[in-house]
C-alpha positions in Angstrom: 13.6 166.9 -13.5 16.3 168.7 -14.7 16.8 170.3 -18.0 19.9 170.3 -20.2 20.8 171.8 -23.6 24.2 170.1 -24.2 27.2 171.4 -25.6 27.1 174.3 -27.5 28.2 174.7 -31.4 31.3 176.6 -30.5 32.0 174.3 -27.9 32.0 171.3 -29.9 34.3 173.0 -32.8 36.6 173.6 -30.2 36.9 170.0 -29.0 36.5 168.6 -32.3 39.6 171.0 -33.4 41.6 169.6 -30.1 40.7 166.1 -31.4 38.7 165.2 -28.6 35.9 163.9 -31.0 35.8 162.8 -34.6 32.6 163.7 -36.6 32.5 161.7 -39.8 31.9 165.2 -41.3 33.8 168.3 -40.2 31.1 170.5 -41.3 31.3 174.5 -40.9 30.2 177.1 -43.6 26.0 176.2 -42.9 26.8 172.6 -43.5 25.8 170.4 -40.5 28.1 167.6 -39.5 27.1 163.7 -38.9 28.3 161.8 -36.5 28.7 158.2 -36.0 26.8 157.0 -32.9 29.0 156.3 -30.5 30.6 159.7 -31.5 27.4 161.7 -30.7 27.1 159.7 -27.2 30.7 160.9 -26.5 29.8 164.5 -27.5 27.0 164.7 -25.2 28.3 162.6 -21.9 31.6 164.7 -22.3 29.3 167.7 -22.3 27.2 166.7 -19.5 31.0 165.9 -17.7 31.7 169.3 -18.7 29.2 170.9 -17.1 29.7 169.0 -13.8 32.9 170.6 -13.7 35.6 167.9 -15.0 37.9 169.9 -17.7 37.4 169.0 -20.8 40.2 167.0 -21.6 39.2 164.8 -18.7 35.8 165.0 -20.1 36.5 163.4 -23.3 38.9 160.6 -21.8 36.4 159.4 -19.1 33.8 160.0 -22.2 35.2 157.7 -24.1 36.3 155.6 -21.9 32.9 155.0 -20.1 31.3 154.9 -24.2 33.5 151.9 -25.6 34.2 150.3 -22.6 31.1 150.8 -20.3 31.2 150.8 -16.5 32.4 152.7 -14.0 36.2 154.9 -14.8 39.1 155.0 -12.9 40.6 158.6 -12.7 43.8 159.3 -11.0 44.3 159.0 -7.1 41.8 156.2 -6.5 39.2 157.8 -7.8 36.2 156.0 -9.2 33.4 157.9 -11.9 30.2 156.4 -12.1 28.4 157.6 -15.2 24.6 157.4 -15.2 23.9 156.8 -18.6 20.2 156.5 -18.5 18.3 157.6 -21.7 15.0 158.7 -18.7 17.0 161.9 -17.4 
């Protein structure tokens, strides 16, 4: 089984600043941010896309993508993403 910590806090400031994801909260200065649910399961597939080696810009399209849509993601050239999205990693 493998073990991952997710995105770090720097990390998601950074994407959150590009616009890649939308807390309902910006947070910052001790003050934790909350996030709608769908927001936090885009945060951590885009990090888990991340860390497989997608940029992430890409990340956070297929992210979202995969999130409010569901199923598999076309990316450019043919290319098909499946996402497993089980909660038993």
């Amino acid at each position: 089984m493998t073990m991952t910590t997710g995105p770090t806090y720097r990390q998601v400031d950074h994407w959150i600043r590009q616009g890649w994801l939308q807390p309902h909260t910006r947070g910052g200065s001790g003050h934790p941010r909350v996030w709608p649910l769908t927001e936090a399961r885009i945060r951590d597939l885009m990090g888990r896309l991340v860390t497989a080696g997608l940029t992430p810009a890409a990340a956070a399209d297929a992210a979202r993508l995969h999130i409010t849509l569901g199923g598999p993601v076309r990316l450019a050239g043919g290319l098909v993403l499946h996402i497993d999205t089980k909660e038993d990693r």
